[in-house]
C-alpha positions, 0 to 999 in steps of 0.5 A: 077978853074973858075967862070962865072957869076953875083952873086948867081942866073945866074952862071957857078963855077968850085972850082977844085973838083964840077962843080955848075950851076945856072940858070933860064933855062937849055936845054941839048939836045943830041943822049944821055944825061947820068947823072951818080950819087949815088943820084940826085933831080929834082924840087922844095920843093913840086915838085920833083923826087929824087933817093937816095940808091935804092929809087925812090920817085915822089913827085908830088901836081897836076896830075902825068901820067905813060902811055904806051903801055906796063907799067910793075910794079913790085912790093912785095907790093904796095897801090894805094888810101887813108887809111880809104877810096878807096883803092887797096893794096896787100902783102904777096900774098893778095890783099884787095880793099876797097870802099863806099859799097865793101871790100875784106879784106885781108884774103879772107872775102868780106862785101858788104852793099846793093846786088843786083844781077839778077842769083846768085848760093850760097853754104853754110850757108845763115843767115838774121835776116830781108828780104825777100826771094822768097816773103817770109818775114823773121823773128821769122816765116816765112811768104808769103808777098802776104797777109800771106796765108801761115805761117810757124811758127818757134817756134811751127813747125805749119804750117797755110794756109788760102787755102791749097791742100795737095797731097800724105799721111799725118801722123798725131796723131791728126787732126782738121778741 
């Protein structure tokens, strides 16, 4: 046993079984530097990285970088932002991203506000209550934005045109001109 030092700050002890050392600075240089314990903490209170059981935790309140030329995470399920605001997550072989106008939820679904896009090719079912497709308002009828020359008129079935050129036979029971 040995102690080297004064008081409780600047200290080498030694008490037979743990070796304790306080310091302000400690340098350990070397080829190889191996710390060999079941769990272990370098930092302060809000500062740190620690290892205990198989977990590995940073802790960190500023800027933390992980870079390389090659940098490997692998992982079942990880998170990556805020809750409730941007996110990138994934589990159980889904992926969800969230952010200001984009989700892709977990189940495959994607809402989106405000779309703009300059060649799309869609399948499927197109449903709006409100808009305007190929100039054509959408609404109780469908009508040209370009002055309603043309109407199609969805509870009736009528169709209205201020100037229209029909080619080809028309059936008709009734027509009025």
């Amino acid at each position: 046993q040995f102690y080297v030092g004064t008081g409780t700050e600047k200290f080498i002890k030694f008490d037979g079984s743990n070796v304790d050392i306080g310091t302000e600075r400690l340098t350990a240089s070397g080829s190889s530097i191996n710390l060999g314990a079941p769990s272990f903490r370098l930092g302060s209170a809000s500062n740190f990285i620690s290892g205990s059981g198989g977990t590995l935790v940073i802790q960190n309140s500023g800027t933390t970088t992980l870079s390389g030329s090659s940098v490997n995470i692998l992982t079942p399920s990880f998170f990556f932002g805020a809750t409730g605001s941007a996110f990138l997550s994934g589990s159980d072989a889904k992926v969800e991203i969230s952010s200001s106008k984009f989700h892709l939820q977990s189940d495959g679904d994607v809402v989106m506000n405000n779309i703009t896009a300059s060649n799309i090719s869609m399948s499927g079912a197109v449903i709006a209550n409100t808009g305007e497709i190929g100039g054509f308002k959408i609404g109780t009828d469908l009508e040209n934005s370009a002055g309603s020359t043309l109407k199609l008129k969805g509870s009736s079935g009528q169709i209205t045109a201020s100037s229209a050129q029909i080619s080809g036979s028309i059936v008709a029971d009734d027509i009025t001109a």
